[in-house]
N, C-alpha and C positions, 0 to 999 in steps of 0.2 A: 293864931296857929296856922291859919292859909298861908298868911303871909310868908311865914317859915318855911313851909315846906316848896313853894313857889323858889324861895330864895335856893333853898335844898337841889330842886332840880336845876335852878342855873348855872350852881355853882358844880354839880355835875356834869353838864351840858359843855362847860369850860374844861374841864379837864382836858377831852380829846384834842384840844384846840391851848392850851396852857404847854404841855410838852414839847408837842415840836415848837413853840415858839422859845421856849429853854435852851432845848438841842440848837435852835440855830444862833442863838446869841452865845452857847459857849464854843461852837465854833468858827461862828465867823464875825461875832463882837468887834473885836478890833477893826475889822474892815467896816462892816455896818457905823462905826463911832463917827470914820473919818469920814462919812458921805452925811454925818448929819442924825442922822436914826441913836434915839437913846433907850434905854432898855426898858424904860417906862411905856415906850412907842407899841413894844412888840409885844407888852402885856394886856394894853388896849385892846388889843384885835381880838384875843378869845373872848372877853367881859362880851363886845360889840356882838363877835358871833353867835355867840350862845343865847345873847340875851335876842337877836333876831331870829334863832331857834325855835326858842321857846315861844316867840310871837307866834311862828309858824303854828308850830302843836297846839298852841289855845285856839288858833283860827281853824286849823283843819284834822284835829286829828278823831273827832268822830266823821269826818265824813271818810278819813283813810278806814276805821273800823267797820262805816255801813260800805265800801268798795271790795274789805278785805274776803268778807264772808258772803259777797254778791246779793246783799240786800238788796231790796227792791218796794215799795213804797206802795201801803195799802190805800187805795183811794176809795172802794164800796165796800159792800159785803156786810154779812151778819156779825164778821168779829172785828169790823171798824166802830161800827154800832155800840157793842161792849168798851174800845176802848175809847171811843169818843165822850160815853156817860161816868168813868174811870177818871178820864180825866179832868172833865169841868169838875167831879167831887175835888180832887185834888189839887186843882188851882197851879196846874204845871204846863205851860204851851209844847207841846210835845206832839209827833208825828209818828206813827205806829209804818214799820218793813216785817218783811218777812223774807225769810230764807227755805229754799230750801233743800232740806235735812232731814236723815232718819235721827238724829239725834231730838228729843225732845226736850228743848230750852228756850231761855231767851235770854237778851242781855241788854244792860242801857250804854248810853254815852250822852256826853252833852250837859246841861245842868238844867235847871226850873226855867230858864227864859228859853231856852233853844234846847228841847233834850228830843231824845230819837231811843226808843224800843222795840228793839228787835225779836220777833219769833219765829219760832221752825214749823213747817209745814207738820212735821212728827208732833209738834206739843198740841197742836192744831186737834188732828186726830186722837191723841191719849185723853186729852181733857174736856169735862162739860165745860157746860157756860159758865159758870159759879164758879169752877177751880181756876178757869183760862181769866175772870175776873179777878180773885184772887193772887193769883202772878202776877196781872199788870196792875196791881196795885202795888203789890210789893216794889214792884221796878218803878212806879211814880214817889216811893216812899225816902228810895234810893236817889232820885232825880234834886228831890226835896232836899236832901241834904247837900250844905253846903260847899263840903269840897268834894261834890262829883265832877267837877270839873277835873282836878287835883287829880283823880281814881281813872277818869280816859286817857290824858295827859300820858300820866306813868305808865298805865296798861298800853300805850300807843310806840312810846320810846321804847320799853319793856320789850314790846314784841318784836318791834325791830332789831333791837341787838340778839334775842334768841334766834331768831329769823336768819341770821349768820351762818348759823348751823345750819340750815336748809340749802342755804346758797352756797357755801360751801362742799354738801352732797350732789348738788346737781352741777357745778363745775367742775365735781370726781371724774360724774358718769362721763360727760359732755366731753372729757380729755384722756379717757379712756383708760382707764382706773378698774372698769367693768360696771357688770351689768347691778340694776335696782337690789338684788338679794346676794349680790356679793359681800363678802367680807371688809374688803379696799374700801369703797364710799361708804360703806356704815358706821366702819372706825372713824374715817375722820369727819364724820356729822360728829358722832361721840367726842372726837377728839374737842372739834373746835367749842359743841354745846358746855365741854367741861371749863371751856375757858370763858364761855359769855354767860351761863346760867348762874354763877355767884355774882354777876354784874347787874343782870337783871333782875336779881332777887334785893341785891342790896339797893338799889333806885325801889322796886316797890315796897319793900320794908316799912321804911319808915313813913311811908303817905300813906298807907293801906292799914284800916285797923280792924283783924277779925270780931273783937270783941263788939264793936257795931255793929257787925250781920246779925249779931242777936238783938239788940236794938230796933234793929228794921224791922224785924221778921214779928218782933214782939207791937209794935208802932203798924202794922198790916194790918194783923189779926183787929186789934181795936177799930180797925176805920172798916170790915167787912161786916154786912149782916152776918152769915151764918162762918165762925171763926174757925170750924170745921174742914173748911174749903182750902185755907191755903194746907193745913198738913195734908189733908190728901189728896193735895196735890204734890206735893213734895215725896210723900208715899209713893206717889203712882211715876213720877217723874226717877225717882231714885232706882226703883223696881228696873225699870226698863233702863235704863245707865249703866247699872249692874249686869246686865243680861248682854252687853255686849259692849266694840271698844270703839268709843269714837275720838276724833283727832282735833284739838284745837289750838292756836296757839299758847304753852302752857302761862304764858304773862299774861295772858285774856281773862283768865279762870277767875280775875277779883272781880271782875264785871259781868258773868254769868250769871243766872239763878241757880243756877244747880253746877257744882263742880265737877267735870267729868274725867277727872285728872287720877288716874290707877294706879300703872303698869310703870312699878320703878324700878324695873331692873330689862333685859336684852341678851337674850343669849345669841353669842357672837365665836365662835369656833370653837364650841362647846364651853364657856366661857358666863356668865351672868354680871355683865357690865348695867352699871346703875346709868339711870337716862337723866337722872336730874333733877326728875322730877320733884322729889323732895325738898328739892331746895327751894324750890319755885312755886310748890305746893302752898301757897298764902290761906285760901278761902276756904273756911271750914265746911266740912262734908256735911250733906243732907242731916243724914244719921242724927251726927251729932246736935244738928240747928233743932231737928226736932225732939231731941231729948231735952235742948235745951228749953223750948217751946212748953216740953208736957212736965216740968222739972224734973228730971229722970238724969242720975248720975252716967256719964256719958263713958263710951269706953275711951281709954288711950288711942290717942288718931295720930296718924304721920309716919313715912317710911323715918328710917332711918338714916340720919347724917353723917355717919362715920365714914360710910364706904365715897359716897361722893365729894366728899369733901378730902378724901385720903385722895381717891381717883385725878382729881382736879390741880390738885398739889401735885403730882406727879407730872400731872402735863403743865403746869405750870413750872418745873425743873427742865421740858425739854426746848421749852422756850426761853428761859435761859438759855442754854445748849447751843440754841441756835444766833441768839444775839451776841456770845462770845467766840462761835462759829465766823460769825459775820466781822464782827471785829478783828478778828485776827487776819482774815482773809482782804478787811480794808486797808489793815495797816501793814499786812503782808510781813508778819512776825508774830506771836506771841509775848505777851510782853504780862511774866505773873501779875504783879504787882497792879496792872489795867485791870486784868481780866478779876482778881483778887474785891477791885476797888467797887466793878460794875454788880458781882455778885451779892455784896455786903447788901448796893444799893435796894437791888433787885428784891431779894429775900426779906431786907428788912421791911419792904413794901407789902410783901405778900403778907408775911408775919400780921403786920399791921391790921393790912384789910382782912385777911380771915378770922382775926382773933373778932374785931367787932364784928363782924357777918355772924358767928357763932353766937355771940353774945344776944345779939339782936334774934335771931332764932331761936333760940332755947326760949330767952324772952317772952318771942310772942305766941310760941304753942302753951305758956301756962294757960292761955287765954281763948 
């Protein structure tokens, strides 16, 4: 099953890299033929790049996750102590950071020979010894399993493509679009997020399996003396998550202990635009882990998919819009019959990919 999904993200990692190698052989094939170059040549090059991508992310993409959140690497203290006895019980070479955060969490990266768990100054102060125990077992229990490599990987790529959105807001501001609580750069963070968050969701879809965190959580409890400690800590963790909003990469959330993912919707010139977050929404809430935990029938969890997924469609027709825009303007005509040929393509694409994105979601909230 690693291997599948390894295969999964390569063969994603190719796409980006499969198109334009398409676009340029349908039009400029015939010249490319006569110099030598065959079409087999220019298929090579994405398998090449993608597969020395994906090198890339297995070698460094927890150390991109401990740079992104300004880790910084515990070397004394009383709760190196705690996770240094955590760890030799659980048999995982592993290196305790810390951030920090009013947010009270932590998250892993890395797998059992090389893994790195991260905590916030905030969890630091919410929790005794025994609960802060408790979490970092949980996160060696996480480390322990087999495809955590698999879960930083995709949470890594993941966050980069939502990460879009961001950089697209700050090259609003930057070219004068207006100012942080404008209208102009929050649409098009919104905009572009509508176009990369079913992207992101559907790379961690399928590598990411919620029904595990109950596994883990239940696989924790067994390995602590008193089994009390991890839910209250998850109590006390969720309590204060609740009480206010904090900001994290939303593809990060399958690698937190506690998901601090809310606020799906944005009011935007009196207006309640969905943020996405639903879609992206993977790792099940406190709440419900510990209903799971205490067998307590859990309530229905998850915004709703209709509107972002209506939303996303939408801006996915204006980008159409804009490629038969651009078309017309290169061939400096309109020509139905192109523009007729490009749409069918286009749509049938979309069709495609949201119908399984749906499928795959509905899917994994049974779960």
């Amino acid at each position: 099953m690693r291997i599948l999904k390894y295969i999964f993200i390569w063969v994603l990692l190719s796409i980006p890299f499969v198109i334009p190698s398409l676009m340029v052989w349908l039009i400029l094939g015939e010249k490319l033929a006569v110099t030598g170059v065959k079409f087999e040549h220019l298929i090579a090059i994405p398998a090449i790049l993608s597969a020395s991508l994906l090198l890339f992310f297995y070698l460094m993409s927890s150390r991109i996750l401990l740079k992104w959140y300004g880790a910084r690497e515990v070397k004394d203290g009383d709760i190196l102590e705690i996770f240094e006895r955590v760890a030799k019980e659980s048999d995982v070479a592993a290196k305790l950071y810390v951030v920090e955060s009013e947010m009270p969490n932590a998250y892993y990266a890395g797998n059992s020979k090389k893994g790195f768990i991260v905590i916030t100054t905030s969890l630091i102060k919410l929790l005794d010894d025994g609960e802060l125990e408790a979490v970092m077992n949980n996160q060696f229990v996480h480390l322990r399993n087999r495809e955590s490599m698999i879960y930083t990987i995709g949470a890594t790529i993941s966050g980069l493509v939502v990460s879009l959105s961001t950089a697209a807001y700050w090259c609003s501001l930057l070219t004068g679009f207006g100012l942080e609580d404008d209208p102009a750069p929050n649409l098009i963070k919104l905009f572009v997020m509508s176009l990369v968050a079913p992207l992101a969701s559907f790379l961690s879809l399928p590598i990411f399996s919620g029904k595990k965190e109950f596994n883990f959580d239940v696989e924790s409890i067994s390995s602590v003396e008193d089994e009390n400690k991890l839910i209250s800590a998850m109590e006390k963790i969720n309590s204060s998550l609740n009480s206010g909003n904090y900001e994290i990469n939303p593809a990060h959330s399958i690698l937190f202990f506690a998901n601090p993912l809310k606020d799906d919707y944005v009011n935007i010139l009196d207006f309640n635009l969905p943020t996405y977050l639903s879609i992206l929404n993977l790792k099940p809430s406190v709440a419900r882990r510990i209903c799971e935990i205490q067998g307590v029938k859990p309530e229905s969890s998850g915004g709703s998919l209709i509107k972002p997924i209506f939303y996303s469609l939408i801006s996915h027709f204006f980008v159409l819009f804009g490629i038969i825009a651009f078309d017309t303007f290169n061939n400096k005509d309109f020509v139905f019959e192109r523009a007729a040929l490009i749409s069918v393509v286009f749509l049938g694409w979309v069709t495609i990919f949201f119908s399984i994105l749906i499928l795959l979601l509905r899917f994994r909230r049974r779960f």
